[in-house]
C-alpha positions as a Markdown table, in Angstrom:
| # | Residue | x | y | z |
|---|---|---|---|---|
| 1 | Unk | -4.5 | -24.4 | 76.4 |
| 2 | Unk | -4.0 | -26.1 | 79.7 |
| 3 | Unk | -2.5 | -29.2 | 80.2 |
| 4 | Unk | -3.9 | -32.0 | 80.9 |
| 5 | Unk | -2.3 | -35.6 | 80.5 |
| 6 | Unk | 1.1 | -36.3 | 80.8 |
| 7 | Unk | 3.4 | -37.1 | 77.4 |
| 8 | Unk | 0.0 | -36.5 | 75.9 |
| 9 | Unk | 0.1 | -34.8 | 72.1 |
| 10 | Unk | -2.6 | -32.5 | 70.6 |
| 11 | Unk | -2.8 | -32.6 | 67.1 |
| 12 | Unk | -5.1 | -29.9 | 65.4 |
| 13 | Unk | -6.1 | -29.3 | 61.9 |
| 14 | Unk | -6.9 | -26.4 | 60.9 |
| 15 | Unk | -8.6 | -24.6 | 57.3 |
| 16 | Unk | -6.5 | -21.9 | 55.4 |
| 17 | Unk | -8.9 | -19.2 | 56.7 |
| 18 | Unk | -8.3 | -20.5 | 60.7 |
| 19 | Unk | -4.2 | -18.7 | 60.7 |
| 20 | Unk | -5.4 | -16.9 | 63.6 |
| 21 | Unk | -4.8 | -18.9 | 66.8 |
| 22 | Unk | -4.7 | -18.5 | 70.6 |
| 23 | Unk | -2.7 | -20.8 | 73.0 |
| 24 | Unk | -3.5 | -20.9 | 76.6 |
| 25 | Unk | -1.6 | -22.8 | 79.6 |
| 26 | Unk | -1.3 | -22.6 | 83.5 |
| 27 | Unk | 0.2 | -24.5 | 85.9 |
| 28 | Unk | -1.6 | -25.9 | 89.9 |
| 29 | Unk | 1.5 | -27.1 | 91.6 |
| 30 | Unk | 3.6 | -23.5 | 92.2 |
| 31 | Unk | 2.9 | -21.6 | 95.0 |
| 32 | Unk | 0.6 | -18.9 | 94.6 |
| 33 | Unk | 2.9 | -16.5 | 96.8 |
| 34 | Unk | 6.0 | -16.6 | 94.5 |
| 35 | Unk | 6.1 | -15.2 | 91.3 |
| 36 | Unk | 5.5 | -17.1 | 87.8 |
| 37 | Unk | 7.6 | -16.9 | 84.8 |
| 38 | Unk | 6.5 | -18.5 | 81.4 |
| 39 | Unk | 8.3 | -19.4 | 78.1 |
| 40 | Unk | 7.0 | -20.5 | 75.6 |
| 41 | Unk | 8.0 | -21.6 | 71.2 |
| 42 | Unk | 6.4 | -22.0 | 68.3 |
| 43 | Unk | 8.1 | -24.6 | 66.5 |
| 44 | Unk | 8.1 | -23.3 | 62.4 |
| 45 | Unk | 7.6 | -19.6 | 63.3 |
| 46 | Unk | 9.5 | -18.9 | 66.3 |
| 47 | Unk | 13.6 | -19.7 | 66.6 |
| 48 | Unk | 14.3 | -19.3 | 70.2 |
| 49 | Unk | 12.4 | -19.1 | 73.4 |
| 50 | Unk | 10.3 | -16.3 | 74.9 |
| 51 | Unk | 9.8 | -15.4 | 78.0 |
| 52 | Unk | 6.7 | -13.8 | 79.5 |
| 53 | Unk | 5.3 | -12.8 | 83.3 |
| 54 | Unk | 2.3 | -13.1 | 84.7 |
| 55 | Unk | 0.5 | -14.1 | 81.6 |
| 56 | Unk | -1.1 | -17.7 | 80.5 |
| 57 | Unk | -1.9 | -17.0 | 76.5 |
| 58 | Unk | -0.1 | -15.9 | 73.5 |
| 59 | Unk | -1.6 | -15.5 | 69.9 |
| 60 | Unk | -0.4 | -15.6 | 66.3 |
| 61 | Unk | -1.8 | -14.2 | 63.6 |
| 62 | Unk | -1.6 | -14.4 | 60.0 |
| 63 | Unk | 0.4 | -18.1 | 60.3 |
| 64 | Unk | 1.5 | -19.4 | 57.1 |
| 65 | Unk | 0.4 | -23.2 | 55.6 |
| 66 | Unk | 2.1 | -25.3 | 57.4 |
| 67 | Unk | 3.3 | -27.7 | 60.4 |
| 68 | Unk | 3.4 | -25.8 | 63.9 |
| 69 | Unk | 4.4 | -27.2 | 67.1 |
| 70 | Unk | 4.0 | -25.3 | 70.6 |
| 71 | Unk | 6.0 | -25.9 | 74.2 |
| 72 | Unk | 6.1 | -24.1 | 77.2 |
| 73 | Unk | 7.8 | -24.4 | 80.6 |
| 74 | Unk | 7.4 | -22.8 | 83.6 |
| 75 | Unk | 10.0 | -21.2 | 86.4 |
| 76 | Unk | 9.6 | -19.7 | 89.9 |
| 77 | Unk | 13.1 | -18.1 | 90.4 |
| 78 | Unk | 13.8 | -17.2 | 86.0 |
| 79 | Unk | 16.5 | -20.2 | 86.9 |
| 80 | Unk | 15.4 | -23.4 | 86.9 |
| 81 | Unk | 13.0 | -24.3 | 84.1 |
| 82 | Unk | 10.3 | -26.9 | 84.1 |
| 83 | Unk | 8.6 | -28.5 | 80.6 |
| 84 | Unk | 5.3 | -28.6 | 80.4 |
| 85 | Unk | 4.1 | -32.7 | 80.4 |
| 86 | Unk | 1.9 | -31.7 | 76.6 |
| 87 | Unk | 3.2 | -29.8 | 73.4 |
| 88 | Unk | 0.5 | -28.8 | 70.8 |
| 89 | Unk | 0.9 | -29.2 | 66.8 |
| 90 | Unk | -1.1 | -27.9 | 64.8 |
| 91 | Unk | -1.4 | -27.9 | 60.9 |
| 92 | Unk | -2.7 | -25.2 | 58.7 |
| 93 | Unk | -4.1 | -26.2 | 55.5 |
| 94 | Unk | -2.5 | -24.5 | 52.6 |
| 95 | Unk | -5.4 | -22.4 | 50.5 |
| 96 | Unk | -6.1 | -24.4 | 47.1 |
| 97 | Unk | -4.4 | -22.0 | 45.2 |
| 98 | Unk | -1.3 | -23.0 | 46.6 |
| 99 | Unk | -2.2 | -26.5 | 46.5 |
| 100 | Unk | 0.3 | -28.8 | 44.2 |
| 101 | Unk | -2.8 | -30.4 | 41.8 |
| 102 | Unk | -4.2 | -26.1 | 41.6 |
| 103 | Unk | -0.9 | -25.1 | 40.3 |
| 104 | Unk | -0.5 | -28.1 | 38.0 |
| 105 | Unk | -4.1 | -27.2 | 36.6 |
| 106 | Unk | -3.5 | -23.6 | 36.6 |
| 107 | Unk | 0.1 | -24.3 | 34.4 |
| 108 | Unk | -2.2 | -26.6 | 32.2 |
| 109 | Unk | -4.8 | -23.7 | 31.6 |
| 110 | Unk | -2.1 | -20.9 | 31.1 |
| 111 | Unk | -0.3 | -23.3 | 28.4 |
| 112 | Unk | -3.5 | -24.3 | 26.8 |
| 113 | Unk | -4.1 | -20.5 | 26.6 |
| 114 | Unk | -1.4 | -19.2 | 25.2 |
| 115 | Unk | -1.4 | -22.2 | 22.9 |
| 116 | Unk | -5.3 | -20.8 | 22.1 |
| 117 | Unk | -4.0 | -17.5 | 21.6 |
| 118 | Unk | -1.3 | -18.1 | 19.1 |
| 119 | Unk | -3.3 | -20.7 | 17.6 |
| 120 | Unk | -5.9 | -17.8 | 17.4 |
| 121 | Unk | -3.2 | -15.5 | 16.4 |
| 122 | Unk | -1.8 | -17.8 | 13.6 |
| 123 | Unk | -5.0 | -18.4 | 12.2 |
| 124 | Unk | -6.3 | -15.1 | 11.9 |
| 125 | Unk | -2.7 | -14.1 | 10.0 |
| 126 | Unk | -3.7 | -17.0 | 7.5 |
| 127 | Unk | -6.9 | -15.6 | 6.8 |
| 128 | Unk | -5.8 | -12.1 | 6.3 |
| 129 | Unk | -3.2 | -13.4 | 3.9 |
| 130 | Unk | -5.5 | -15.8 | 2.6 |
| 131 | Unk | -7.6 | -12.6 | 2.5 |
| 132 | Unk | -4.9 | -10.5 | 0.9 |
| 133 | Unk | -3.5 | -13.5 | -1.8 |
| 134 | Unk | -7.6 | -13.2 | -2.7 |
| 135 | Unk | -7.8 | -10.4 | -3.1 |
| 136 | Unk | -4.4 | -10.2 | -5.4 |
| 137 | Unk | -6.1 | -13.0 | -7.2 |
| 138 | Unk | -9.2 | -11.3 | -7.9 |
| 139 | Unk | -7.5 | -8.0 | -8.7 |
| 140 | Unk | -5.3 | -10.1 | -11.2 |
| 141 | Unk | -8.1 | -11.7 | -12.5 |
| 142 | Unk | -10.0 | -8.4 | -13.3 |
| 143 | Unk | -6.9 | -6.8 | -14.6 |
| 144 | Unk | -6.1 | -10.0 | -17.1 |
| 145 | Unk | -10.1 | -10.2 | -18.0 |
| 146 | Unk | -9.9 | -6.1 | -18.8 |
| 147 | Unk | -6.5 | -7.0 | -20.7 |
| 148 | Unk | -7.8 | -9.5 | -22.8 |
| 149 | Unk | -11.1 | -7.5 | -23.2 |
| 150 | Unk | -8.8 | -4.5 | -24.4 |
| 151 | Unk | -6.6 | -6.9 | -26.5 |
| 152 | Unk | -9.4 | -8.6 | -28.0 |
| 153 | Unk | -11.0 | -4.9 | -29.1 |
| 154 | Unk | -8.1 | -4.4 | -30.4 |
| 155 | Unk | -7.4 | -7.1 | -32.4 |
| 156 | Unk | -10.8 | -6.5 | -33.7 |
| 157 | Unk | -9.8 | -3.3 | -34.8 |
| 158 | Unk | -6.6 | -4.3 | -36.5 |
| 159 | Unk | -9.0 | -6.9 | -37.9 |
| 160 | Unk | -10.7 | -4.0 | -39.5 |
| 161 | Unk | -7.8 | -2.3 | -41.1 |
| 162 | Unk | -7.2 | -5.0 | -43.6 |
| 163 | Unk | -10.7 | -5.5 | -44.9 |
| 164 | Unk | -10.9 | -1.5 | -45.6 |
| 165 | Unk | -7.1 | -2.0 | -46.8 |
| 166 | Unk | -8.2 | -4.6 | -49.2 |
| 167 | Unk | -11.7 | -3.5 | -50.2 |
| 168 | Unk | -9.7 | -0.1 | -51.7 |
| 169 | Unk | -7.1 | -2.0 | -53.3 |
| 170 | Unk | -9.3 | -4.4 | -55.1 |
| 171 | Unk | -12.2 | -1.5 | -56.3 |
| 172 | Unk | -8.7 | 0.0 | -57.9 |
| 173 | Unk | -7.8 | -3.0 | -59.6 |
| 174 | Unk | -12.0 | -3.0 | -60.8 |
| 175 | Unk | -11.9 | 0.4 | -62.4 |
| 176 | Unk | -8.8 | -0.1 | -64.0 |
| 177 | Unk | -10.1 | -3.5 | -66.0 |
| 178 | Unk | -12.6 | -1.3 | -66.9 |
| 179 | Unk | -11.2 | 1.1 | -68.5 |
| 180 | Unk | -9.4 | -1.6 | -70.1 |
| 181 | Unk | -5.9 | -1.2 | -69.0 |
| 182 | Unk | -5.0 | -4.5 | -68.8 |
| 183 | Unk | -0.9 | -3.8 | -68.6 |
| 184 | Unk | -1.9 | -1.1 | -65.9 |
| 185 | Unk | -3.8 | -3.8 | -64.1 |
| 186 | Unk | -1.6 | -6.2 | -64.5 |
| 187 | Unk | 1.4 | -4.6 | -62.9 |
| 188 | Unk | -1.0 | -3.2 | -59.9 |
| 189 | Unk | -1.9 | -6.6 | -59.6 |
| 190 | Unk | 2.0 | -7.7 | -59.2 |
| 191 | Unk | 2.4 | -5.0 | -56.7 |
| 192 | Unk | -0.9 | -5.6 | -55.0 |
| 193 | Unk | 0.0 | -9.0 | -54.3 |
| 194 | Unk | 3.6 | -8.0 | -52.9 |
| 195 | Unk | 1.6 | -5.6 | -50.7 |
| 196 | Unk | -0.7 | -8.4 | -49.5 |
| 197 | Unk | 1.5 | -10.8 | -48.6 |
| 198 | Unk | 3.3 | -8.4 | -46.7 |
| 199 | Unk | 0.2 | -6.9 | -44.8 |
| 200 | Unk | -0.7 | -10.7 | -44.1 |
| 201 | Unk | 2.2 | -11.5 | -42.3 |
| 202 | Unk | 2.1 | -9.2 | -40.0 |
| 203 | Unk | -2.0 | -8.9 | -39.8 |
| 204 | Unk | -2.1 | -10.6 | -36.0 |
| 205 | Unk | 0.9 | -9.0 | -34.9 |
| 206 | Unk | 0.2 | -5.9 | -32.6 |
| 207 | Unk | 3.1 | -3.8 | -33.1 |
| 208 | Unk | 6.0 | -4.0 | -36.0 |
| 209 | Unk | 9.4 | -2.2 | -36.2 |
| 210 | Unk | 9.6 | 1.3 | -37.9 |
| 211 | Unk | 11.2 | 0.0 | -40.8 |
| 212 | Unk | 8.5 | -2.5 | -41.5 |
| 213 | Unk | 5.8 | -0.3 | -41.3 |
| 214 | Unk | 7.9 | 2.4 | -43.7 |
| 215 | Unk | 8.1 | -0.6 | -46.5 |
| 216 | Unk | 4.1 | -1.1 | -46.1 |
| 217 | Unk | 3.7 | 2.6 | -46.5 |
| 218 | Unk | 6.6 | 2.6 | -49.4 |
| 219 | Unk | 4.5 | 0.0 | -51.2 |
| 220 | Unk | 1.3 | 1.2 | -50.8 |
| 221 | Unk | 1.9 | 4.6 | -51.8 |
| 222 | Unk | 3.9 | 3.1 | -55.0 |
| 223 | Unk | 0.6 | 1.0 | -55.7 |
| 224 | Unk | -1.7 | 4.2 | -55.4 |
| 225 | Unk | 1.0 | 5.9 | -57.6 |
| 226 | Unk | 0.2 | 3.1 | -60.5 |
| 227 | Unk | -3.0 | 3.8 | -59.9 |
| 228 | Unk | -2.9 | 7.4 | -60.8 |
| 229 | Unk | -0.7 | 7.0 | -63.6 |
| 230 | Unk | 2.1 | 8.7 | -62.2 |
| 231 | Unk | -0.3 | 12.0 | -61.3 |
| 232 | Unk | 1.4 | 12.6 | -58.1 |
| 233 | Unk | 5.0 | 12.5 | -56.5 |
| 234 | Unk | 5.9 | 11.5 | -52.9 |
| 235 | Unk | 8.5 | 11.3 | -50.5 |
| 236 | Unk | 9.0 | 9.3 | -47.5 |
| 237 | Unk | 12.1 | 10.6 | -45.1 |
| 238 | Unk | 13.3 | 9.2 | -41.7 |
| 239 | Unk | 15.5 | 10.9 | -39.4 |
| 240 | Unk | 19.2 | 9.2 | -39.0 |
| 241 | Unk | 19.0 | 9.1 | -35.6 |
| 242 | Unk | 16.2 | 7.1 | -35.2 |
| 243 | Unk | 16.8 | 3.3 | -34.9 |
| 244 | Unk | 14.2 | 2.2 | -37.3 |
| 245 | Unk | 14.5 | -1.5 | -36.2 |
| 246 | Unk | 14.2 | -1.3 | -32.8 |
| 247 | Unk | 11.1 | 1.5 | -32.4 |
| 248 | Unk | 8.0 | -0.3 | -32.7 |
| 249 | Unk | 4.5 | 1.1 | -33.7 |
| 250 | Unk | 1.0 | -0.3 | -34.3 |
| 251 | Unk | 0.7 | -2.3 | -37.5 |
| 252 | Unk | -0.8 | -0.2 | -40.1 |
| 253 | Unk | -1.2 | 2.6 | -38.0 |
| 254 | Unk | -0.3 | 5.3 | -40.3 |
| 255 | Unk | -1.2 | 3.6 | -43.8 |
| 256 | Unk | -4.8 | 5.4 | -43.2 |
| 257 | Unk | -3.7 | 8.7 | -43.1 |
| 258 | Unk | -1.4 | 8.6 | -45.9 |
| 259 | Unk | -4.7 | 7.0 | -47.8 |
| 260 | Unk | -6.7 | 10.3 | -46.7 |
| 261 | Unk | -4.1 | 12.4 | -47.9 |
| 262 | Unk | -4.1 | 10.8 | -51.2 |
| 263 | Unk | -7.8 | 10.4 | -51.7 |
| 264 | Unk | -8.7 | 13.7 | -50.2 |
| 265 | Unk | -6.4 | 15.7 | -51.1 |
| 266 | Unk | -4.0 | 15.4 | -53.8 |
| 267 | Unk | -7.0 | 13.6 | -56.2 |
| 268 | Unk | -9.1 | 16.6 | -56.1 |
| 269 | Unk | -6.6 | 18.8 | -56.9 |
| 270 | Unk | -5.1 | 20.2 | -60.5 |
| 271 | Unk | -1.4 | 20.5 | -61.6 |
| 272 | Unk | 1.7 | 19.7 | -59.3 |
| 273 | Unk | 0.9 | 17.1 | -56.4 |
| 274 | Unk | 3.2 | 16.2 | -53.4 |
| 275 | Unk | 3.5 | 13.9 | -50.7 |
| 276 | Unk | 5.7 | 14.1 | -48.4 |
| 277 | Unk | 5.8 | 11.5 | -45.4 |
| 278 | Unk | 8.2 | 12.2 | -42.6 |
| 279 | Unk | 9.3 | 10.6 | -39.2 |
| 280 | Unk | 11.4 | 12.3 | -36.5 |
| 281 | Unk | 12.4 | 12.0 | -33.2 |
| 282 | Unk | 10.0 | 14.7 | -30.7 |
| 283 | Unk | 11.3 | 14.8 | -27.3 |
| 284 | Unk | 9.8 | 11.0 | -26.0 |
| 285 | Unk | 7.1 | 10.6 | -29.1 |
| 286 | Unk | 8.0 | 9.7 | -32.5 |
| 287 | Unk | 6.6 | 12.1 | -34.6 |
| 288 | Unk | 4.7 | 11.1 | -38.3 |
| 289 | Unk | 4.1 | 14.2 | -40.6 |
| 290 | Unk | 2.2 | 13.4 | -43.7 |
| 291 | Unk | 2.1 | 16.3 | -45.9 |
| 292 | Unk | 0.1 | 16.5 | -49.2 |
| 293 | Unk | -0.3 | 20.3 | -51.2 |
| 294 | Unk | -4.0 | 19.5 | -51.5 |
| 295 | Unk | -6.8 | 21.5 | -51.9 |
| 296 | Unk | -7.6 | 21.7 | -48.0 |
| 297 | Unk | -10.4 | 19.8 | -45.8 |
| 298 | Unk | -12.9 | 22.3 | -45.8 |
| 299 | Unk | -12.6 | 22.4 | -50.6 |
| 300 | Unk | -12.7 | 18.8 | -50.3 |
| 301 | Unk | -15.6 | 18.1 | -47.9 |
| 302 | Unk | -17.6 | 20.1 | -50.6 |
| 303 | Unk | -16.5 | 18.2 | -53.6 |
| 304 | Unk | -17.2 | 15.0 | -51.2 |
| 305 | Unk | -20.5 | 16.7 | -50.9 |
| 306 | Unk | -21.5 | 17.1 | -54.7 |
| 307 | Unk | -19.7 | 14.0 | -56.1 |
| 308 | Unk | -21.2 | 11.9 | -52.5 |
| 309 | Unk | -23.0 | 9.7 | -55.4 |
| 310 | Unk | -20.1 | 8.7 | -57.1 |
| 311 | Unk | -17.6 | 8.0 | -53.8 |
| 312 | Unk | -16.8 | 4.7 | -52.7 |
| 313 | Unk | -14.4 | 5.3 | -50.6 |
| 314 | Unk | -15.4 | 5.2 | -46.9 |
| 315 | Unk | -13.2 | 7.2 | -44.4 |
| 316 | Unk | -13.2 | 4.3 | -41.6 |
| 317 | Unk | -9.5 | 3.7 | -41.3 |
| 318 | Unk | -8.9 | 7.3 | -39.2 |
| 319 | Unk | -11.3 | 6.5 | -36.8 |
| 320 | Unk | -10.5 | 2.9 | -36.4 |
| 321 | Unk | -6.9 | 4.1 | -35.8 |
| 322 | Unk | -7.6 | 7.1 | -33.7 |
| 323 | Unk | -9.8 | 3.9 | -31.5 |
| 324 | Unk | -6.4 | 2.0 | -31.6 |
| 325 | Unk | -4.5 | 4.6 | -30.0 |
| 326 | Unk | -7.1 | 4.6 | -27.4 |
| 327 | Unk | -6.8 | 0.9 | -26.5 |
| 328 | Unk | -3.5 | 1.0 | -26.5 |
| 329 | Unk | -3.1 | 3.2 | -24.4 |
| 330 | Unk | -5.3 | 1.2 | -22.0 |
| 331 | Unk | -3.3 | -1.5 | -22.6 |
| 332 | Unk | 0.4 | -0.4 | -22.7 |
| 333 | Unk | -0.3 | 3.0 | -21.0 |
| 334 | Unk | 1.4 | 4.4 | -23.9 |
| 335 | Unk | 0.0 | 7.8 | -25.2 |
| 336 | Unk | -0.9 | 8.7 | -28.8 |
| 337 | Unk | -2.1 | 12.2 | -30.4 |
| 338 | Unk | -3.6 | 13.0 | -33.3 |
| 339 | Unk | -3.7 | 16.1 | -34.8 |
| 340 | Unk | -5.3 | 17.4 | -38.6 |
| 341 | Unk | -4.5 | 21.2 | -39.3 |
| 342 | Unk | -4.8 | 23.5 | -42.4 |
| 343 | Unk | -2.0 | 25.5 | -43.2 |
| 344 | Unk | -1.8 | 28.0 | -46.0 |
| 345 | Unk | 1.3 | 28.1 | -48.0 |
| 346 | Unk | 2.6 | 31.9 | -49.1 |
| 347 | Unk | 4.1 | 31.6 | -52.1 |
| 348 | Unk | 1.6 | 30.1 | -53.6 |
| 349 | Unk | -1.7 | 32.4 | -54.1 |
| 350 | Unk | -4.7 | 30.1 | -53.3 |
| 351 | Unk | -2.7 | 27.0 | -52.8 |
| 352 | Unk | -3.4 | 25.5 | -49.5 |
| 353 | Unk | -1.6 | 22.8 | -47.8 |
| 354 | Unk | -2.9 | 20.1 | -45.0 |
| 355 | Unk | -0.1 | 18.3 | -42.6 |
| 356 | Unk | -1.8 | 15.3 | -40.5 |
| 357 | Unk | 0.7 | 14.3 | -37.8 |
| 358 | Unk | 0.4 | 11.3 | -35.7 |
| 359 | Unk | 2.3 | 10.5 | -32.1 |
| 360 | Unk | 2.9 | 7.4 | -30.7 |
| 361 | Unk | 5.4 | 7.1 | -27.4 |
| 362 | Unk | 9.1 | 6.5 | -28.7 |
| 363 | Unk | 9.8 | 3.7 | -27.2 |
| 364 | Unk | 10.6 | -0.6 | -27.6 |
| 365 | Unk | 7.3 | -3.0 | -27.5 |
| 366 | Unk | 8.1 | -6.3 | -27.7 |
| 367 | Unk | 5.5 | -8.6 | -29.4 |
């Protein structure tokens, strides 16, 4: 840029993009014969002074934002210097990301973004473990619903016992006013109405200890006993080593099969009867034989067939309890087995025997 005025002061501004500038001088009053030396500084990008021959421009490139000031001077000899009456400032603009107010905004967008993204974050862990607590909840739901579903069934089944129980103990108590055997009667009555009051305490309870159940089974067998005038004998044995107050089994579970045993097969049969009820310990199950020297099943579903008239008894309570060891097992997850078998006995010709065993898992239930 050539100088014109004296003292005079150029100020340019200049756009982000303009960093690319030229600065021209000269000088009139030096001879044209001797030899011209220039130096020249850029005030905020250059720290000393530069010399140059022969040569009126310089150029910068790439200048950062700022405040720029530019002097020269002239010399004819590289000795004595002269200043140059002008200096030129210019300004470059900063680019507006670089501005103070961009980088406020741009702080104010990253925070509010990160705050959108945990935010985000945070809310979308909520709803999966709102998602998950649901689901729980409806799992827990279904599982309680199919729990008192199951406990409902089998409380209806229990519900069943005592009726068929009952109905058998009172068509006893018919025949033998009947027949007219009032003191018979009378003492099955006594021990009826022991029985009962027994069976109705523990009708809505779902399990009862070992020892319970053996004194249903005790007085029931002693009632059918009465009933029969003495016409069979029985047995009821427990292993020692069985803790018969703290194993637990389903109320009246095994009352039905000692019932079959008795109906079907000692009452169809002639001469010496036997009953023998046993419990022992089987690996994890306890283990109920019942035992009766019977005719068989397959002699006493024919009599069943020809004297069908003149039943009353309904076999019920074996399938009701073989559909309680179902449920409970749906309930609990405790298995139960059933098994019926014929078995022939070898010392005596003809004689056959039936054993009826029923499993249930040895272990504590608490009501």
């Amino acid at each position: 840029m050539h100088q014109t005025s004296p003292e005079r002061q150029r100020l340019n501004e200049l756009t982000a993009s303009d960093n690319q500038v030229t600065f021209y001088f000269g000088c009139v009053d030096f001879s044209p014969h001797l030899r011209t030396y220039y130096e020249y500084q850029l005030k905020g990008a250059d720290n000393d002074w530069i010399k140059i021959a022969d040569q009126n421009s310089v150029r910068y490139n790439a200048l950062q934002p700022g405040k720029y000031i530019f002097k020269v001077r002239i010399s004819n000899n590289n000795k004595n210097w002269q200043n140059a009456d002008n200096e030129v400032t210019i300004i470059i603009a900063a680019p507006f990301y670089n501005t103070w107010w961009f980088r406020l905004l741009a702080a104010l967008l990253i925070l509010v973004t990160i705050a959108t993204v945990i935010n985000g974050v945070r809310k979308r862990q909520i709803q999966k473990l709102k998602a998950e607590q649901d689901k729980k909840r409806a799992s827990l739901e279904l599982w309680e619903n199919k729990q008192k579903a199951t406990e409902s069934r089998l409380q209806s089944l229990r519900l069943q016992m005592n009726p068929h129980f009952l109905f058998n103990a009172l068509n006893s108590i018919q025949q033998m006013i009947l027949a007219n055997e009032e003191m018979v009667a009378t003492r099955y009555l006594s021990r009826f109405s022991k029985l009962l009051r027994t069976v109705l305490v523990h009708s809505d309870k779902e399990s009862i200890s070992l020892i319970e159940e053996i004194e249903i089974i005790k007085m029931y067998v002693e009632l059918e006993s009465v009933r029969f005038k003495d016409a069979f004998s029985y047995t009821i044995e427990c292993d020692g080593e069985i803790e018969t107050e703290e194993v637990r089994i389903p109320t009246l579970l095994i009352q039905p099969f000692v019932e079959n045993a008795i109906w079907h097969g000692l009452m169809h049969k002639e001469g010496n009867r036997h009953l023998n009820i046993r419990f022992k310990e089987a690996t994890d199950f306890l283990q109920c034989i019942i035992e009766d020297n019977g005719v068989g099943r397959k002699k006493s579903s024919e009599q069943k067939k020809l004297y069908r008239q003149k039943n009353t008894h309904t076999g019920k309570g074996i399938s009701v309890s073989e559909e309680r060891l179902k449920t409970l097992k749906g309930v609990s997850g405790k298995t139960g087995s059933i098994l019926i078998s014929d078995i022939s006995n070898n010392y005596v010709k003809s004689a056959v025997n039936r054993r009826r065993r029923t499993g249930n898992r040895f272990t504590q239930v608490d009501d």
